[in-house]
C-alpha positions in Angstrom: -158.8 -139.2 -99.9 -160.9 -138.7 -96.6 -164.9 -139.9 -97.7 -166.5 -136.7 -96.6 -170.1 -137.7 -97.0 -171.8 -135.5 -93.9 -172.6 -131.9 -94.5 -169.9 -132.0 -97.8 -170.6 -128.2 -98.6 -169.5 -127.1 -94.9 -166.4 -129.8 -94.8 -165.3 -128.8 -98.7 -165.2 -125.3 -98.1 -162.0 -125.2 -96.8 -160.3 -127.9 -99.0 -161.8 -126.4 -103.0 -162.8 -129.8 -105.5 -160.1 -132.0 -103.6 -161.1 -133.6 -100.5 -158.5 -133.8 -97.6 -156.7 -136.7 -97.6 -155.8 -139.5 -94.2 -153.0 -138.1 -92.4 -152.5 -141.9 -91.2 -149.4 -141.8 -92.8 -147.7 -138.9 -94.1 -144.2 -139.0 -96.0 -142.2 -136.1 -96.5 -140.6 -135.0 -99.3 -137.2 -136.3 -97.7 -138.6 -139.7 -97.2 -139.2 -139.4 -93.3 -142.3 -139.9 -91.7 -144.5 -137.0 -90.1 -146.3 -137.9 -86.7 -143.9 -140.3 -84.9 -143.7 -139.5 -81.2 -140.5 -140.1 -79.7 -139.7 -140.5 -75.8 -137.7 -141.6 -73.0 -139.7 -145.1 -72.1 -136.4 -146.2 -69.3 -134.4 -144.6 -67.5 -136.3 -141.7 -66.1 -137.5 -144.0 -62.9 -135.0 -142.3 -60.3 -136.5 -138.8 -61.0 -139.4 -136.9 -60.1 -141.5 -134.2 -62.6 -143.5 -133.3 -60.0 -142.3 -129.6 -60.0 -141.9 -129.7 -63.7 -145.1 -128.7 -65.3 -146.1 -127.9 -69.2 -148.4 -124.6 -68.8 -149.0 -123.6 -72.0 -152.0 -124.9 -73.5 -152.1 -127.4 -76.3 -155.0 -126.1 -79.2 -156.6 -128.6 -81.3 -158.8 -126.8 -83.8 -161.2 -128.2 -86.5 -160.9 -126.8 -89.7 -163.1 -128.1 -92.6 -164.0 -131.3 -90.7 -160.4 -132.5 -89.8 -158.7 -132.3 -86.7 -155.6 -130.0 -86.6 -152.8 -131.4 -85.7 -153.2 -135.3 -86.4 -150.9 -136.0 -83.0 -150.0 -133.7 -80.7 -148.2 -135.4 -77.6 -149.0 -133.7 -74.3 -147.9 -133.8 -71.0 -149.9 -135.0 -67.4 -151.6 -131.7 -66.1 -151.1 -129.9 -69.2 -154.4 -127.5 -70.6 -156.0 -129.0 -73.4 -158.2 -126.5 -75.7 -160.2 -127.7 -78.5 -161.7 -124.9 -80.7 -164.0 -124.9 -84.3 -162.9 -123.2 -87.0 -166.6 -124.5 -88.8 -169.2 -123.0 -89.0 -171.3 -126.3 -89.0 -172.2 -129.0 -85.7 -169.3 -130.8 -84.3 -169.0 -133.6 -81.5 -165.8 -133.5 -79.9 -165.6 -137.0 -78.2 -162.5 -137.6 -75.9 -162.1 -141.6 -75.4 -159.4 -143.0 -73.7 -158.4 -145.9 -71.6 -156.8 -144.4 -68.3 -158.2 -140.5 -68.5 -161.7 -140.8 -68.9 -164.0 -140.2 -71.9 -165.7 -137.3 -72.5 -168.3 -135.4 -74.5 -169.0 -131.5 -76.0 -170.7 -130.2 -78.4 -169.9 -127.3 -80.6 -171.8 -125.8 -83.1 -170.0 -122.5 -84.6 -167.1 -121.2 -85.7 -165.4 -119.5 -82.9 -165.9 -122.3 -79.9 -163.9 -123.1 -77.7 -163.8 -125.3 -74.8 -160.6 -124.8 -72.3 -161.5 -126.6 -69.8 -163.4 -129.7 -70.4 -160.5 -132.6 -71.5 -158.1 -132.9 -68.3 -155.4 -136.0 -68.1 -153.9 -137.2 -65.3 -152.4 -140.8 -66.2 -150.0 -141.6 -68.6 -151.4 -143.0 -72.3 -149.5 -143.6 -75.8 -152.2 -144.7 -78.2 -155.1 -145.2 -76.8 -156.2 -141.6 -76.1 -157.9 -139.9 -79.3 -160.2 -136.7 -79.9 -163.2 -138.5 -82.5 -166.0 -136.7 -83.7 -169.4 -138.9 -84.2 -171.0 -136.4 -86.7 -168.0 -137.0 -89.0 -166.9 -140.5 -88.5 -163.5 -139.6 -89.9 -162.0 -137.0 -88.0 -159.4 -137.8 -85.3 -157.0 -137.3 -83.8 -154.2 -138.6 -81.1 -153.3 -137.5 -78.0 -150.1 -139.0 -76.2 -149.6 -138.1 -73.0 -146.6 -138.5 -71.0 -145.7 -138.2 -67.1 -141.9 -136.6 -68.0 -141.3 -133.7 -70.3 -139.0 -135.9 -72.8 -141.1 -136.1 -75.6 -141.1 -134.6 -79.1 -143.1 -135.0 -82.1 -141.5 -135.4 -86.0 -142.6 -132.7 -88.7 -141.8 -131.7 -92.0 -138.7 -132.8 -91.8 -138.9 -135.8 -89.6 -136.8 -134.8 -86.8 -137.4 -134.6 -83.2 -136.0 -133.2 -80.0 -136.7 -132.7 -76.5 -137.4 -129.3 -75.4 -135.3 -130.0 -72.1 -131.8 -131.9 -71.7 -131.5 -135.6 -70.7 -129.3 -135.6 -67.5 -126.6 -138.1 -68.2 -127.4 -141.4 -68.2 -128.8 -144.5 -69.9 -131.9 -144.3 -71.7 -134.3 -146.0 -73.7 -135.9 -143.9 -76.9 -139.2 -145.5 -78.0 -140.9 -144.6 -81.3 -144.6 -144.4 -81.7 -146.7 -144.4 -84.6 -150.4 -144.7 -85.1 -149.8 -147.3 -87.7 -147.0 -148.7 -87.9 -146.3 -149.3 -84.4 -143.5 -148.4 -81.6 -139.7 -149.3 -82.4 -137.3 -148.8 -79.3 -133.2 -148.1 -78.9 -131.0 -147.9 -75.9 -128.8 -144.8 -76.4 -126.5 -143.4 -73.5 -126.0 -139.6 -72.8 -122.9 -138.2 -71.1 -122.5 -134.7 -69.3 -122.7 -131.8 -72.2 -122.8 -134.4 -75.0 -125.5 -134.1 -77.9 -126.8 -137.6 -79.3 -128.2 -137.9 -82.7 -130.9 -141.3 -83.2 -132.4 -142.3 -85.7 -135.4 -145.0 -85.9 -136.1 -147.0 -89.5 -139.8 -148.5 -89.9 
């Protein structure tokens, strides 16, 4: 269980008796893991994504003091909007190591900011949304230079929203806890390829 210990009426409201609990780690019922990113980390060198661009915007909203999603990859370029669902103060504080840190302030339900939080460099891990009113909100934000990337749900499967030209490829997990794992996989003209990662 989250400690929700600022402004508890506000944060409960949404969640009843039972406070939220970590989405750290979240196992399905079908014993796979929620919040992996998966992506090409080799292979992708000879190409160029310059014309390829993500334009629809990725929405992080707050909703009884916890970020929603928990991960949601994006890719260089692409809009990021964060929005309050709360009626109560929050800080949304962007921190990263290779796209800046930044900080807004919204205090009702209804904001949104759509233009503030901008990357332009490649980051897995390092780049998070925190608030400092409520020391445990978060949320992570990989961001990616290629449009190969994909993000496990309910199910715990993934897949890219575009097709790998053929070729040899390395697939790299990532997971805010447990870590990346990484497997070489080879894809031939009009062939599907199924992989699976263990932690």
């Amino acid at each position: 269980k989250l400690n929700i210990n600022k402004d508890v009426a506000g944060c409960m409201a949404e969640h009843g008796k039972t406070p939220p609990l970590s989405e750290t780690v979240i196992v399905n019922d079908n014993k796979t893991l929620r919040n992996v990113v998966v992506y090409v980390s080799k292979g992708l060198a000879k190409y160029s994504f310059k014309k390829v661009k993500k334009t629809e915007p990725v929405v992080f909203d707050q909703v009884g003091c916890v970020y929603v999603p928990h991960v949601q990859a994006v890719m260089v370029g692409q809009p990021i909007h964060v929005k309050s669902s709360d009626d109560l103060a929050h800080n949304v504080h962007w921190k990263s190591k290779k796209n800046g840190d930044k900080n807004i302030s919204q205090s009702k339900a209804g904001a949104i900011d759509k233009k503030t939080f901008v990357v332009r460099r490649e980051e897995i891990g390092t780049a998070i949304f925190q608030c400092d009113i409520h020391g445990w909100m978060n949320a992570f934000v990989p961001v990616f230079k290629h449009p190969f990337f994909a993000t496990t749900g309910k199910d715990g499967k993934f897949a890219f929203d575009m097709k790998l030209p053929a070729g040899k490829y390395t697939l790299t997990a990532w997971h805010e806890k447990f870590g990346k794992k990484s497997v070489k996989v080879e894809v031939k003209d009009g062939e599907a390829k199924s992989v699976v990662f263990t932690y």
